[in-house]
N, CA and C of each residue as an Amber inpcrd file, in Angstrom:
protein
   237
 201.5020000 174.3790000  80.7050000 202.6930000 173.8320000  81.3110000
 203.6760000 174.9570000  81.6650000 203.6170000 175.7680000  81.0950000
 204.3980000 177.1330000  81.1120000 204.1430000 178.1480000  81.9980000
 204.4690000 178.9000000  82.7270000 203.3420000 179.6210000  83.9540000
 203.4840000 181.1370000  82.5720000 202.1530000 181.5900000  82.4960000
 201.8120000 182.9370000  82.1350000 202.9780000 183.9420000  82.7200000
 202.5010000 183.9830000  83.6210000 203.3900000 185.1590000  84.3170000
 204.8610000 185.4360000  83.8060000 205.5870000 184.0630000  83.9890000
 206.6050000 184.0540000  83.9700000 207.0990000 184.2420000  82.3890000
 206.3710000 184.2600000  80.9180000 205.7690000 184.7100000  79.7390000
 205.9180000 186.7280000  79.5300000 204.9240000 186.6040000  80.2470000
 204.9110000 188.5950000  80.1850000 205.9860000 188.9020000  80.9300000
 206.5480000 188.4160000  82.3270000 207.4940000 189.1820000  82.7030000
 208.4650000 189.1070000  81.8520000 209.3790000 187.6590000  81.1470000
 210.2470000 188.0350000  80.2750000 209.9930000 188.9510000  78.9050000
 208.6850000 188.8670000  78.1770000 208.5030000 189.8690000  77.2930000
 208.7590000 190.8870000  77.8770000 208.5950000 191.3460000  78.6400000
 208.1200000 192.9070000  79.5590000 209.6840000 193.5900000  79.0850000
 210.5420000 192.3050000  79.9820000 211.5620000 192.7710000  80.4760000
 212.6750000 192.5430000  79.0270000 212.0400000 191.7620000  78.0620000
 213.1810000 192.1370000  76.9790000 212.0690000 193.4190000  76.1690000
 211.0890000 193.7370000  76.1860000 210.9220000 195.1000000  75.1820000
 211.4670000 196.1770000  75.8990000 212.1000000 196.0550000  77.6700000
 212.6820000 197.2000000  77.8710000 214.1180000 197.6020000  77.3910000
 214.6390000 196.3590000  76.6000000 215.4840000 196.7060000  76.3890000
 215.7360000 197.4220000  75.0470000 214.1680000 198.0530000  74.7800000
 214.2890000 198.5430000  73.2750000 213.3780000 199.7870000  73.7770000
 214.4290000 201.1080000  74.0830000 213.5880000 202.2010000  74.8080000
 213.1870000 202.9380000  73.5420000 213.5850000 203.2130000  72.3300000
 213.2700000 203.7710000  71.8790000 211.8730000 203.4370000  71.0590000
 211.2870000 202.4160000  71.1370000 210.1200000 201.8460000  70.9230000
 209.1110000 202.3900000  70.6400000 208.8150000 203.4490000  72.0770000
 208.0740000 204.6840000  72.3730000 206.7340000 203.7490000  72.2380000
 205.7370000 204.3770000  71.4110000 204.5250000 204.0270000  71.2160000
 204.3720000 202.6440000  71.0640000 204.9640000 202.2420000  70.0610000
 204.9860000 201.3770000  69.6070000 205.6390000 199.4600000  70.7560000
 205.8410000 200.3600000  72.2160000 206.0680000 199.3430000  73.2630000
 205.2540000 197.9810000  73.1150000 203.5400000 198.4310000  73.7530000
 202.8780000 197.2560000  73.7680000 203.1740000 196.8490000  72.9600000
 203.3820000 197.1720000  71.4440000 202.9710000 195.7960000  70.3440000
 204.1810000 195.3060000  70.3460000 205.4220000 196.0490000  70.3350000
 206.9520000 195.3450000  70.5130000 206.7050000 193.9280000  71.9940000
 205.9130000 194.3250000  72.7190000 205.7870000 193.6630000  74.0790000
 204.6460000 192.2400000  73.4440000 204.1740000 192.6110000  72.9660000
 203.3130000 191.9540000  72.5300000 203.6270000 190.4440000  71.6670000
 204.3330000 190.9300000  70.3200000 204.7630000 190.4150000  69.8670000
 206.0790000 189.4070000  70.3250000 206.4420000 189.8530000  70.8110000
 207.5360000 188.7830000  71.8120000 207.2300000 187.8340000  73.2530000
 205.9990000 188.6460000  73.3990000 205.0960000 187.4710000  74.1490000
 204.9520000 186.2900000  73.4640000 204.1420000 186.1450000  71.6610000
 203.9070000 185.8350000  71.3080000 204.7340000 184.7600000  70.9760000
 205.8400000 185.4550000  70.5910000 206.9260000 184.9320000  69.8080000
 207.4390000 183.2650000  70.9410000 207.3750000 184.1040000  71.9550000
 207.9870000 183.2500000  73.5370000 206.7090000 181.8360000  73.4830000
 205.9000000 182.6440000  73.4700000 204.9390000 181.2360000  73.9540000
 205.3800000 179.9570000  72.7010000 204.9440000 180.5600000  71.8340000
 205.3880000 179.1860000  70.1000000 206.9550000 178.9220000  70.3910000
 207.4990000 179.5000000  70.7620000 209.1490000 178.9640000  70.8610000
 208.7360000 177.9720000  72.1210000 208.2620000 178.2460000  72.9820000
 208.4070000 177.5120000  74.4320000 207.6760000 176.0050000  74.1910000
 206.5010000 176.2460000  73.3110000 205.5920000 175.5690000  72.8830000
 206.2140000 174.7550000  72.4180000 207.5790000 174.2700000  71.2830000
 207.6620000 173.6940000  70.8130000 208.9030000 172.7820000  71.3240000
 209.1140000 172.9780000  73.0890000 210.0370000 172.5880000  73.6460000
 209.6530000 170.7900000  74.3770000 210.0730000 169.7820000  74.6710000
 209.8690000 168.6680000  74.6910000 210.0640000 169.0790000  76.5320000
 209.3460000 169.5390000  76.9230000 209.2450000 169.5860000  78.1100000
 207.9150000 168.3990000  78.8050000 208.4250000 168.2900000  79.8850000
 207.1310000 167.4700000  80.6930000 206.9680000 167.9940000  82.3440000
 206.3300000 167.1610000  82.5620000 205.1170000 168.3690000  84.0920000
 206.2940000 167.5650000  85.4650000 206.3670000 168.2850000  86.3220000
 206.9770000 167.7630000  87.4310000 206.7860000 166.3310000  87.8370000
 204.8850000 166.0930000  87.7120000 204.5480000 164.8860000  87.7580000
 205.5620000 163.8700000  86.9920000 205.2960000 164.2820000  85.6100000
 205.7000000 163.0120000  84.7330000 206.9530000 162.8020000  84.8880000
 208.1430000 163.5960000  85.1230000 208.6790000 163.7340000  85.7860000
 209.1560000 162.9840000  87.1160000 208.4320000 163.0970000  87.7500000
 208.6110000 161.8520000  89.5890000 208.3960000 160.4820000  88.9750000
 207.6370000 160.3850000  88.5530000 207.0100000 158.8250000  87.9500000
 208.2680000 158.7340000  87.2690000 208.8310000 158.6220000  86.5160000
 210.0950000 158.3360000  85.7720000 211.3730000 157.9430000  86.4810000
 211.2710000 158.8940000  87.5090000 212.2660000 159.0130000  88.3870000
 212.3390000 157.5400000  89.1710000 210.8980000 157.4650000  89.8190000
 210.3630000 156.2680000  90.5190000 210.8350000 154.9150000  90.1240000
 210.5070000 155.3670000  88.2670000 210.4640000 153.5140000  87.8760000
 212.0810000 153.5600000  88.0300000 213.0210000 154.7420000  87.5820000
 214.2870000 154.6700000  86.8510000 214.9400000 154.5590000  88.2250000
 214.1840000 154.2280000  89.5700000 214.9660000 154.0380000  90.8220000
 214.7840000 152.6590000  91.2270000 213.2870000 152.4030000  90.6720000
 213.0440000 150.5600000  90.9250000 213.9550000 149.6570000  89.8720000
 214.2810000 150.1210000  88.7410000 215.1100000 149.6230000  87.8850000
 216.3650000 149.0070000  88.2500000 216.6590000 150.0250000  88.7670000
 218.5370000 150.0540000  89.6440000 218.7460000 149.4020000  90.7440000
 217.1760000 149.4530000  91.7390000 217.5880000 148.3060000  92.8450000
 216.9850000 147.3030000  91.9990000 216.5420000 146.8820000  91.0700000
 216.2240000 145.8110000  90.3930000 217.8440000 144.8970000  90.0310000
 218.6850000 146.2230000  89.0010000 219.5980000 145.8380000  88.6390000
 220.4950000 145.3250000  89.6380000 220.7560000 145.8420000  90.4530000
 221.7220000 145.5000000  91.8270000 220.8680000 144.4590000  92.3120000
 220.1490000 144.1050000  92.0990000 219.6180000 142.4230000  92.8470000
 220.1940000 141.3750000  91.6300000 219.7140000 141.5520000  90.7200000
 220.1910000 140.6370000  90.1210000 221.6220000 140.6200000  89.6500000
 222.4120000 141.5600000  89.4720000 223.6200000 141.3880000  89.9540000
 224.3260000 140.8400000  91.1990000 223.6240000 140.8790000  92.2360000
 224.3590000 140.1020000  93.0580000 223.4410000 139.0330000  93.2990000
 222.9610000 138.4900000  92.5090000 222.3860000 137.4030000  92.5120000
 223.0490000 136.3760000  91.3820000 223.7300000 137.0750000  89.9350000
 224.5140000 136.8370000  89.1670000 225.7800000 136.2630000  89.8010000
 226.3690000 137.2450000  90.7460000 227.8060000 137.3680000  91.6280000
 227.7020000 135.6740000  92.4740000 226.5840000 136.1320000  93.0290000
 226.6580000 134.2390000  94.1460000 226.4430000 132.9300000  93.2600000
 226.0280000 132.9620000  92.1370000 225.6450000 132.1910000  90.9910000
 227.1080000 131.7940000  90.6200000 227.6900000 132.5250000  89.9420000
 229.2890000 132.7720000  89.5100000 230.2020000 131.9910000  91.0310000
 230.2860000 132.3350000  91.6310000 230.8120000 131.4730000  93.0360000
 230.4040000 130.1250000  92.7560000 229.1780000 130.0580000  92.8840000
 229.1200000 128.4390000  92.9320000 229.7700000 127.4080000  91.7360000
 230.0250000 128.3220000  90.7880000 230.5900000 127.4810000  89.4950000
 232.1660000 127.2800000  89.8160000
């Protein structure tokens, strides 16, 4: 669900912020890859898909609601 890429480039780009690292880069790089994926992993995220579908019902809902509200409204008149 997570794109790779977008994974190593932020590791990449936070072990640069530790120059003195030296040798020890990759595994600093490494390890915060690591670290990123289980943090990201444990985020309640969902896919664009699941996502639209939600959107869909949570739009049929509302012209649902607005019908029967003004179906409520002409009901109320006649009383």
């Amino acid at each position: 669900m997570i794109n790779q890429d977008f994974i190593q480039t932020l590791s990449r780009k936070a072990a640069d912020l530790f120059p003195a690292a030296g040798k020890a880069r990759s595994k600093v790089e490494a390890e915060l890859q690591a670290l990123l994926q289980q943090s990201l992993a444990r985020l309640p995220v969902v896919s664009r898909e699941e996502l639209a579908a939600q959107q869909a019902v949570l739009e049929r809902a509302n012209q649902k609601i607005a019908q029967l509200e003004q179906q409520l409204a002409e009901l109320e008149k006649r009383l």
